[in-house]
Every structure is written in C-alpha cells, then in structure tokens.
MMTF fields as JSON, N, C-alpha, C and O atoms, coordinates in Angstrom:
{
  "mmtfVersion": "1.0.0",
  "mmtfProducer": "UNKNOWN",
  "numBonds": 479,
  "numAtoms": 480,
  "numGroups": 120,
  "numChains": 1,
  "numModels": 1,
  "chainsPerModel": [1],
  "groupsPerChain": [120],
  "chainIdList": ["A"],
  "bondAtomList": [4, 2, 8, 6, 12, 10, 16, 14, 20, 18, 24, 22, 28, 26, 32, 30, 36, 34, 40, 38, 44, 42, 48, 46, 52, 50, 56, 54, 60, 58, 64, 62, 68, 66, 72, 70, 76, 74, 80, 78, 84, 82, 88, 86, 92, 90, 96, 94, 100, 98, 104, 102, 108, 106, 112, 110, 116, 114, 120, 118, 124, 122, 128, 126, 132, 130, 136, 134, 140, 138, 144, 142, 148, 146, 152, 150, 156, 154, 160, 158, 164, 162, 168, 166, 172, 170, 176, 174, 180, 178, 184, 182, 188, 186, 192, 190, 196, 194, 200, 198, 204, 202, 208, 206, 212, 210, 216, 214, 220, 218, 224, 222, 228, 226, 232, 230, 236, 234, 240, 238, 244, 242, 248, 246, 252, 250, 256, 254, 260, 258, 264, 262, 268, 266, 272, 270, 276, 274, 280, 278, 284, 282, 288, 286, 292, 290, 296, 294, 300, 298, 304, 302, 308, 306, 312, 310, 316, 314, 320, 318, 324, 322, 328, 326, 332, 330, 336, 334, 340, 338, 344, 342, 348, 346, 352, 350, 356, 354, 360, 358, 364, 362, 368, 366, 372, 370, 376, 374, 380, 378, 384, 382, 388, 386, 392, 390, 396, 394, 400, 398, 404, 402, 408, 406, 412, 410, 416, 414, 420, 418, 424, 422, 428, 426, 432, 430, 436, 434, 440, 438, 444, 442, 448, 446, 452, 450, 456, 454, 460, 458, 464, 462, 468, 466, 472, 470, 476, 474],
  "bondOrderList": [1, 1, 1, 1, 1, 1, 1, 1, 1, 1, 1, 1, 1, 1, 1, 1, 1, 1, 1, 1, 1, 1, 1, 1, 1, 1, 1, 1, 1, 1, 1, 1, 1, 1, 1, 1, 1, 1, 1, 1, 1, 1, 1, 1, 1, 1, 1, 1, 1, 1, 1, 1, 1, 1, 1, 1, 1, 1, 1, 1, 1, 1, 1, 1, 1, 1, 1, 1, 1, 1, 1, 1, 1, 1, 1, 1, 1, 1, 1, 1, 1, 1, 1, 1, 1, 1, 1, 1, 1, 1, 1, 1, 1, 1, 1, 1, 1, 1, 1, 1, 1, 1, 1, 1, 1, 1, 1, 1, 1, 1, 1, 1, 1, 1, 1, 1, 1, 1, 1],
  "groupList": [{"groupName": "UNK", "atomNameList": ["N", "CA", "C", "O"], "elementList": ["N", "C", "C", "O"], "formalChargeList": [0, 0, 0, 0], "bondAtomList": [1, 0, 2, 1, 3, 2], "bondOrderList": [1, 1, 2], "singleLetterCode": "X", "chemCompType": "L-PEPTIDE LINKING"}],
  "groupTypeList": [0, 0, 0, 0, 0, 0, 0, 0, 0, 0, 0, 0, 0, 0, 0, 0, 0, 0, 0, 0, 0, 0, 0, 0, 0, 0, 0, 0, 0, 0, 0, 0, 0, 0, 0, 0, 0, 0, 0, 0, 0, 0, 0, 0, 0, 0, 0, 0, 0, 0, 0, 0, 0, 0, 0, 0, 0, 0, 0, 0, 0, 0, 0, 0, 0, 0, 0, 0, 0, 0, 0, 0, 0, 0, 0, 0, 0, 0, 0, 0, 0, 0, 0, 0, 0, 0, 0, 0, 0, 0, 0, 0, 0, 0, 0, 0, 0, 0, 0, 0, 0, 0, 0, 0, 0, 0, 0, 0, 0, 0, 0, 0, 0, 0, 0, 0, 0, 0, 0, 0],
  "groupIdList": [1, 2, 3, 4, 5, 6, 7, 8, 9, 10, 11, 12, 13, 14, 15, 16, 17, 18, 19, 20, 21, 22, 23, 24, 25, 26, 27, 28, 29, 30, 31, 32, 33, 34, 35, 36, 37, 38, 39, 40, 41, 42, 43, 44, 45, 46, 47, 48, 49, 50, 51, 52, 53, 54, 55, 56, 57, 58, 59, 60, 61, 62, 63, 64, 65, 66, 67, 68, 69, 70, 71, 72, 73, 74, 75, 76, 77, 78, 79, 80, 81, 82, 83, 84, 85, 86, 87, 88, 89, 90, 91, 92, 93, 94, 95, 96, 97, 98, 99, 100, 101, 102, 103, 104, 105, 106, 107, 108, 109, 110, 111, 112, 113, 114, 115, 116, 117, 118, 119, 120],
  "secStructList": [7, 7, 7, 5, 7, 7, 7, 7, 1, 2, 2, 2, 2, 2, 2, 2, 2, 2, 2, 2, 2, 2, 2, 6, 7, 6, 6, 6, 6, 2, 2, 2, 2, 2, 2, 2, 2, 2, 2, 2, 2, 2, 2, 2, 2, 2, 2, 2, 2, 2, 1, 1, 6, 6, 1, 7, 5, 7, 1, 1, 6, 6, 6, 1, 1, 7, 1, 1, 7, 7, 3, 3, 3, 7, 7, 7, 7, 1, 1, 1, 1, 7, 7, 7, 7, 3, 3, 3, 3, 3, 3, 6, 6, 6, 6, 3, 3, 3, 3, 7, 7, 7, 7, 7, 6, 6, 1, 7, 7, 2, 2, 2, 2, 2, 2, 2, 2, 2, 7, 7],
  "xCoordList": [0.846, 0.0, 0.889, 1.94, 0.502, 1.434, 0.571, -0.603, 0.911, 1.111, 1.351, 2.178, 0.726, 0.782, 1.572, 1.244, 2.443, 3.119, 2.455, 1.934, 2.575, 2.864, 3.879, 4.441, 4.149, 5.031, 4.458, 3.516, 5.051, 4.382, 4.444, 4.563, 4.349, 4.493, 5.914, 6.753, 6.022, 7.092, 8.717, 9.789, 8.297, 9.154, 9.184, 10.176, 8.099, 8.603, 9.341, 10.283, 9.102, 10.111, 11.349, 12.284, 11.546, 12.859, 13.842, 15.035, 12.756, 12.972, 12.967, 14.074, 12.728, 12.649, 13.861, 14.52, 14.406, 15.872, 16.218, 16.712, 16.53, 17.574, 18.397, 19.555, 16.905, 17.378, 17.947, 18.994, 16.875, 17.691, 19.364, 20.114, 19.726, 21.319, 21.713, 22.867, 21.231, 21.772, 22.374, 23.447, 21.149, 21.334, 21.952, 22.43, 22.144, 23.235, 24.761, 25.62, 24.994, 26.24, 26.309, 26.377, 26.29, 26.765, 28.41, 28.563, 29.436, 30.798, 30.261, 31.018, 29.853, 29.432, 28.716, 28.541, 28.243, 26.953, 25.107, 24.175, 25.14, 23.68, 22.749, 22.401, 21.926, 20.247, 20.254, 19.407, 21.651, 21.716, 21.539, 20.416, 22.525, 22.565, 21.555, 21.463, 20.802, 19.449, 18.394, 17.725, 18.501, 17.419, 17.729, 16.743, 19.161, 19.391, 19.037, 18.618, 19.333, 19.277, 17.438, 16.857, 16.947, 14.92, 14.431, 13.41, 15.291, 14.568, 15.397, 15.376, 15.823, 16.681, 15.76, 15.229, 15.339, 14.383, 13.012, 12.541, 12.785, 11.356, 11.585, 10.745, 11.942, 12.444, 12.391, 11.672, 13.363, 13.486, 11.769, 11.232, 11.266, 10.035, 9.015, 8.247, 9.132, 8.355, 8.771, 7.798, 9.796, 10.467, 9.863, 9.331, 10.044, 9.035, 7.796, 7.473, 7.202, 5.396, 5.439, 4.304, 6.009, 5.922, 6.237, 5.42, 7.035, 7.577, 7.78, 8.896, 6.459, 7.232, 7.658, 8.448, 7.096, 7.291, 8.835, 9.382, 9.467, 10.825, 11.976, 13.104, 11.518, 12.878, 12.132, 10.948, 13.287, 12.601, 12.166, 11.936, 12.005, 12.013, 12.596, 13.777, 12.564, 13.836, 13.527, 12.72, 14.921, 15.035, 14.434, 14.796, 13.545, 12.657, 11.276, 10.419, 11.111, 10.199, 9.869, 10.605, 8.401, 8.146, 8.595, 8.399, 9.74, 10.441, 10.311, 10.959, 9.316, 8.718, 7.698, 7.837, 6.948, 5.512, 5.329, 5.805, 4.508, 4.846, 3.345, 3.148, 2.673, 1.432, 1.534, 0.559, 2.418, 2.35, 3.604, 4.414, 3.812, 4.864, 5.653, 5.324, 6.972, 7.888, 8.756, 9.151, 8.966, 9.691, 10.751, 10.451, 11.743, 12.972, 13.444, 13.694, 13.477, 14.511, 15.691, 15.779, 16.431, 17.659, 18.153, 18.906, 18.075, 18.071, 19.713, 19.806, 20.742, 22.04, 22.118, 22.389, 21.905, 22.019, 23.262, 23.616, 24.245, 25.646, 26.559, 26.226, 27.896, 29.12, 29.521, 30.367, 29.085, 29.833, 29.389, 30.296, 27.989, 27.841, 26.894, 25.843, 27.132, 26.349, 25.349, 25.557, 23.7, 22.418, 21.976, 22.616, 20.312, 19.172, 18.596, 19.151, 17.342, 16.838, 15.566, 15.348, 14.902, 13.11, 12.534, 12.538, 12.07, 11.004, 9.554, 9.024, 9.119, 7.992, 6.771, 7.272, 5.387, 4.098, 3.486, 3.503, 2.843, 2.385, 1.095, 1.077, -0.396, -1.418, -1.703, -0.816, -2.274, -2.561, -3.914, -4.178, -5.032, -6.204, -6.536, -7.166, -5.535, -5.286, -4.075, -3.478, -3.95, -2.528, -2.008, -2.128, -1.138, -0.51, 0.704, 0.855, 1.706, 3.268, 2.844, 2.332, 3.021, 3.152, 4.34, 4.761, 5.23, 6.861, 6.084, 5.151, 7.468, 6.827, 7.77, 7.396, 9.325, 10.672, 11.646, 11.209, 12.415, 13.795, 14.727, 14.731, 15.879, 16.54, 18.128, 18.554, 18.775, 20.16, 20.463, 20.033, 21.669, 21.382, 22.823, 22.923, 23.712, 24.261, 23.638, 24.187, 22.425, 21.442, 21.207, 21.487, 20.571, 20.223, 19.298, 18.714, 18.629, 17.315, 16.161, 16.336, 15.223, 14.25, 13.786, 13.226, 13.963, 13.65, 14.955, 14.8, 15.95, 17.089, 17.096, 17.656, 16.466, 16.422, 15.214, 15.351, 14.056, 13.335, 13.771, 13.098, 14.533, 15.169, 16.166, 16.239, 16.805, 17.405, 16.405, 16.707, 15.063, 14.616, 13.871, 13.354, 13.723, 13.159, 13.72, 13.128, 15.114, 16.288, 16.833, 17.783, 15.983, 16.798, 15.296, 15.513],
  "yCoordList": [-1.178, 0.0, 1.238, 1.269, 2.126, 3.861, 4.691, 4.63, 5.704, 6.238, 7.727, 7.904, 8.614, 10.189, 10.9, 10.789, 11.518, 12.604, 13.976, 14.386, 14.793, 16.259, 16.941, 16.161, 17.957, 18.766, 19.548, 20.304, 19.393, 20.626, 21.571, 21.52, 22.873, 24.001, 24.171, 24.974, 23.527, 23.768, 23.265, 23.854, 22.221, 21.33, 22.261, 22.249, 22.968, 23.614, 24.416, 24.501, 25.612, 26.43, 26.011, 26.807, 24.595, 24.249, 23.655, 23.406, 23.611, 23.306, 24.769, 24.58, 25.839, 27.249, 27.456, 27.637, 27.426, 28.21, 27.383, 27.953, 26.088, 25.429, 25.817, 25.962, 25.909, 26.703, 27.893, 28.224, 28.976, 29.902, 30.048, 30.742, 29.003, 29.138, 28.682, 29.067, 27.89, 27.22, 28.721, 29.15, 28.94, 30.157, 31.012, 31.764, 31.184, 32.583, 32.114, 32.708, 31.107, 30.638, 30.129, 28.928, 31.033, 30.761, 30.063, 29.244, 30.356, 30.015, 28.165, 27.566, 27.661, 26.363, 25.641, 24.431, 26.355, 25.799, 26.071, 25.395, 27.129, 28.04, 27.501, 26.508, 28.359, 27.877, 26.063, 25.185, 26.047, 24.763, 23.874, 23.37, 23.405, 22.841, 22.28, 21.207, 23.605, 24.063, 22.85, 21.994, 23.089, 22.481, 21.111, 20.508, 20.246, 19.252, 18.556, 17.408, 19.624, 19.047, 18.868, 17.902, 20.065, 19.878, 18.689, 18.094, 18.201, 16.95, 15.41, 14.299, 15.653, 14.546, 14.555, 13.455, 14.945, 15.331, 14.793, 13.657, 15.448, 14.762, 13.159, 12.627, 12.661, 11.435, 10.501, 9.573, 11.124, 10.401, 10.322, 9.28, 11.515, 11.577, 10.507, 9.884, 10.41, 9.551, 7.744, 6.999, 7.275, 6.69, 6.395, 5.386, 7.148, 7.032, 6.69, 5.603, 7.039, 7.241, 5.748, 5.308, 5.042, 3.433, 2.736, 1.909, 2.909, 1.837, 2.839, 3.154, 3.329, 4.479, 3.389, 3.77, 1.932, 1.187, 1.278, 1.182, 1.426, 0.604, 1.598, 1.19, 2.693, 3.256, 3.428, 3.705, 3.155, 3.463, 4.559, 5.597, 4.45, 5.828, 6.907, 6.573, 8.013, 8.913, 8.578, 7.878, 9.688, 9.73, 10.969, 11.223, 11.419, 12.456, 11.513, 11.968, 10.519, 9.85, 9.121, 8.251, 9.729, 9.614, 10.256, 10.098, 11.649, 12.417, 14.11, 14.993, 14.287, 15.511, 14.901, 14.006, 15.729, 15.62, 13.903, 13.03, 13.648, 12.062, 11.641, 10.521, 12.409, 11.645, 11.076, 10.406, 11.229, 10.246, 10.102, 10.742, 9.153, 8.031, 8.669, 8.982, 8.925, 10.079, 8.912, 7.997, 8.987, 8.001, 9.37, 10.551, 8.816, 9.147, 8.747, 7.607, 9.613, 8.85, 9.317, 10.543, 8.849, 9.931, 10.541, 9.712, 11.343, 11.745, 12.523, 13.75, 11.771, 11.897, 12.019, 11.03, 13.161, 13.325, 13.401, 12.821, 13.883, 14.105, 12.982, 12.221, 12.92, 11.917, 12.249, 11.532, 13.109, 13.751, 12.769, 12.087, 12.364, 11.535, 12.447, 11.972, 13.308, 14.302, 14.657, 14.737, 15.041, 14.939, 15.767, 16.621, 15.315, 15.677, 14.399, 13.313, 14.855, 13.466, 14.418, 15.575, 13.606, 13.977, 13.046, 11.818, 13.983, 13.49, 13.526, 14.457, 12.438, 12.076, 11.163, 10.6, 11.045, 10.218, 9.39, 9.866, 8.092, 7.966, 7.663, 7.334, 8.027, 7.984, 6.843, 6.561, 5.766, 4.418, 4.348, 3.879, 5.142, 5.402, 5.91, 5.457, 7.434, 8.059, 7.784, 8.626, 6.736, 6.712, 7.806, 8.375, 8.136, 9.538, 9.936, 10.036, 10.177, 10.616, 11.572, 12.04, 12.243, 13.719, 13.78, 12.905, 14.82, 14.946, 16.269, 17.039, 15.894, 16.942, 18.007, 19.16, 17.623, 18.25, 18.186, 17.365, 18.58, 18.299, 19.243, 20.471, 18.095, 18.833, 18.396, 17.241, 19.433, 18.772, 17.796, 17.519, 17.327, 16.016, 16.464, 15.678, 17.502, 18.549, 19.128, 19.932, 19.095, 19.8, 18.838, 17.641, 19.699, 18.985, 18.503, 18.929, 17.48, 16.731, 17.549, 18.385, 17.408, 18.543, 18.493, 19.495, 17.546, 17.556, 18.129, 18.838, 17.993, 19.052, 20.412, 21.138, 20.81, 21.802, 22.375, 23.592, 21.962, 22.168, 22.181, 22.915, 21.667, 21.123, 22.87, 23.561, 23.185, 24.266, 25.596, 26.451, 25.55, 26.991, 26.923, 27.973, 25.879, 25.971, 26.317, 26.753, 26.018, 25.94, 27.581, 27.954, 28.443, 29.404, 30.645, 31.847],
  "zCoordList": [0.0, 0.0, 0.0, 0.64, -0.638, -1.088, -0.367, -0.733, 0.864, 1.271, 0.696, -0.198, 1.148, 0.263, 1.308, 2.489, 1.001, 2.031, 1.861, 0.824, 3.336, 3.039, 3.982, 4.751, 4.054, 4.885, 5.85, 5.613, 7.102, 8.011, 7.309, 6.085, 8.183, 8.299, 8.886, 8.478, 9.634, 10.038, 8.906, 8.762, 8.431, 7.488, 6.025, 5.296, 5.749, 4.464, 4.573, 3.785, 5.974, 6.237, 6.348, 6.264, 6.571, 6.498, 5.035, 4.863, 4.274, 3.23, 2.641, 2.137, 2.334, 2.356, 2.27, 1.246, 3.998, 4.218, 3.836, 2.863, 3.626, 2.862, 1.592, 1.2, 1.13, -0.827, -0.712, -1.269, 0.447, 0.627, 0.743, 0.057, 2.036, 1.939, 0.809, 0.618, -0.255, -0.717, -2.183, -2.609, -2.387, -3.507, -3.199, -4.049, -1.947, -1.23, -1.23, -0.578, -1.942, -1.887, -3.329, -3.59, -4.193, -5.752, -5.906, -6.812, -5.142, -5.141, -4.819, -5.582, -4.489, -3.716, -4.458, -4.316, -5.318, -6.317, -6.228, -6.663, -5.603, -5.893, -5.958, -5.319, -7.135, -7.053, -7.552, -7.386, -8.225, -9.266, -8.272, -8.259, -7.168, -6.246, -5.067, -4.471, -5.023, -4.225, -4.97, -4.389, -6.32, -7.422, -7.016, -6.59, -7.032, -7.128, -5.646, -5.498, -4.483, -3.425, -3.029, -2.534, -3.43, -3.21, -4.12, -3.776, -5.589, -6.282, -5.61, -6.14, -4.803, -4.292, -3.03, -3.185, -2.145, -1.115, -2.2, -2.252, -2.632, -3.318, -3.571, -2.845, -3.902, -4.454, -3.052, -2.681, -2.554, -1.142, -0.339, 0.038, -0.255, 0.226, -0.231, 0.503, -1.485, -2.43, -2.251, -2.129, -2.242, -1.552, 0.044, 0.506, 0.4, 2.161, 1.756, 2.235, 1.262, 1.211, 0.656, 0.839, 0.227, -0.409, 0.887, 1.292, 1.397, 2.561, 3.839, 4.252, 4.449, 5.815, 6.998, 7.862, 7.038, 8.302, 8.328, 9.427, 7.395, 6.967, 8.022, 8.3, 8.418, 9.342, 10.421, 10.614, 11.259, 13.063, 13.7, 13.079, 15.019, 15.737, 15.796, 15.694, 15.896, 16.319, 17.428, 18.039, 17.652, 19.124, 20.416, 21.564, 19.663, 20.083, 20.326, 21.084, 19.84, 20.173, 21.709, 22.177, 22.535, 23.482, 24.341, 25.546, 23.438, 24.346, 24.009, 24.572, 22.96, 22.963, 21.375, 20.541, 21.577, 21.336, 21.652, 20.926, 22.937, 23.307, 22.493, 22.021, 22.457, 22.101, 20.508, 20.167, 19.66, 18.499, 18.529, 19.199, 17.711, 16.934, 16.062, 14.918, 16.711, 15.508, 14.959, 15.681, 13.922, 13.213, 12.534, 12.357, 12.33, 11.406, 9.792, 9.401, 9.227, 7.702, 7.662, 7.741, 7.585, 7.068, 5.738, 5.227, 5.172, 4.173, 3.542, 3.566, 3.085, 2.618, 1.255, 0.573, 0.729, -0.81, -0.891, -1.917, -0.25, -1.116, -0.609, 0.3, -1.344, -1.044, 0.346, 0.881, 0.901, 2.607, 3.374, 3.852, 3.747, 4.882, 5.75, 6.18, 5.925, 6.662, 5.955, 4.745, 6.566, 5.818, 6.794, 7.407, 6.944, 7.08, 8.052, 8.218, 8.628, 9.468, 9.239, 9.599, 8.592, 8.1, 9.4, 9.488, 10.319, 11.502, 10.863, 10.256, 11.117, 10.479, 11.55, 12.524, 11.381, 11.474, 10.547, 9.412, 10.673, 9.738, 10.781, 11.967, 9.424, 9.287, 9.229, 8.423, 9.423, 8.443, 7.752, 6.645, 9.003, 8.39, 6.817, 5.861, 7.186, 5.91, 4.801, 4.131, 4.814, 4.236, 3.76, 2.675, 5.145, 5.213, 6.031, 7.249, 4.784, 5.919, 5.807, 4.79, 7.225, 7.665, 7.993, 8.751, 7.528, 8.121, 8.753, 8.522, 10.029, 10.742, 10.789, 11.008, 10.546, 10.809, 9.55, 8.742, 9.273, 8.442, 8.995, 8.911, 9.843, 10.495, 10.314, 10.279, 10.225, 9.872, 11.024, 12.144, 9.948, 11.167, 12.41, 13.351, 12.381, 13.536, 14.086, 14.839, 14.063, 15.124, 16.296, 16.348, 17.326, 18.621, 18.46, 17.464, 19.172, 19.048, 19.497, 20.384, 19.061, 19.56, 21.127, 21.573, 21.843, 23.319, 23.891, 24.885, 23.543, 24.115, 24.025, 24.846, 23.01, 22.704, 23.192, 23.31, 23.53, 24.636, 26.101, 26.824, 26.537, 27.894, 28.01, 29.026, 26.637, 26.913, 27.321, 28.153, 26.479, 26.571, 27.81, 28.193, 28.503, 29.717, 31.022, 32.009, 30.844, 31.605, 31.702, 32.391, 30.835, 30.825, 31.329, 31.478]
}
C-alpha cells in the first residue's frame, strides 16, 4: 500500500531556508545545487510514502511531542555523509506521511532543545 506525504508548516520552512542558503552561496553551487538538493528530497520523500514502516524511531520519540509516533529517515544526498533526518508520522487510516521536521542532522534533538529553553 502507497502512502501520500505532506510537509508541516514547520518542514517547508525548512525546506525554504535550505534553498535559501543554498542560492546565497553561488561560489558552492547556488540555485543549481538548491534544485538538485529539493529533487533529491522529493524522491526520497516519495520513496518514504511506499515503505514508511521501513525506518525506526527517532530519538525524540516519546520524548517531545509524546502523544504520536515520531519516526525518522535519514536523508544523505551528497558523497559527505552528513544529511538531514526527516522526523515524520504515519497515518494508516489516511494513508498519510506527515513529516513533521527536516533537520540537519548537527542539530540537537528537539527535546534538548526544549530542555534548553526551559532551563533558561
């Protein structure tokens, strides 16, 4: 069974600034790059929506927003190794990935990063 994705609100904005940095850095490879890296993300997304059981939990799971099931993909378009981690739900009723996040994957986990703004 195929599965339809969409993007938060929160996840497009992250997909947004992505391109953004990406085009603000013509020396690096620009809008071209930007293009290659958002159809490599689509693909991958599409990819998810066929098989979402297939990757596990993050690790934000049961540890901020506890009331659903955050699952993880990792998403590595380039030869570096270093990516993206698409936090995601699935629907089963609706056959429906909801990503909820796309977050580099040098970022903090989102319950740490809660743990910080509370702390302060």
């Amino acid at each position: 069974m195929s599965f339809r994705w969409e993007l938060s609100d929160e996840a497009e904005t992250a997909v947004e600034e992505q391109l953004a940095w990406y085009e603000s850095d013509e020396k690096h490879g620009g809008a071209q790059l930007g293009d290659r890296w958002l159809e490599s993300l689509e693909h991958a997304l599409s990819k998810l929506a066929g098989t979402p059981f297939r990757h596990g939990m993050a690790p934000e799971n049961e540890r901020w927003n506890p009331e659903v099931k955050i699952r993880q993909m990792l998403f590595r378009p380039w030869k570096t190794g270093i990516g993206w981690r698409v936090l995601y739900t699935i629907d089963e009723d609706d056959t429906l990935v909801s990503v909820l996040q796309i977050r580099h994957e040098r970022r903090r986990w989102l319950f740490e990063v809660e743990d910080e703004d509370q702390s302060t």
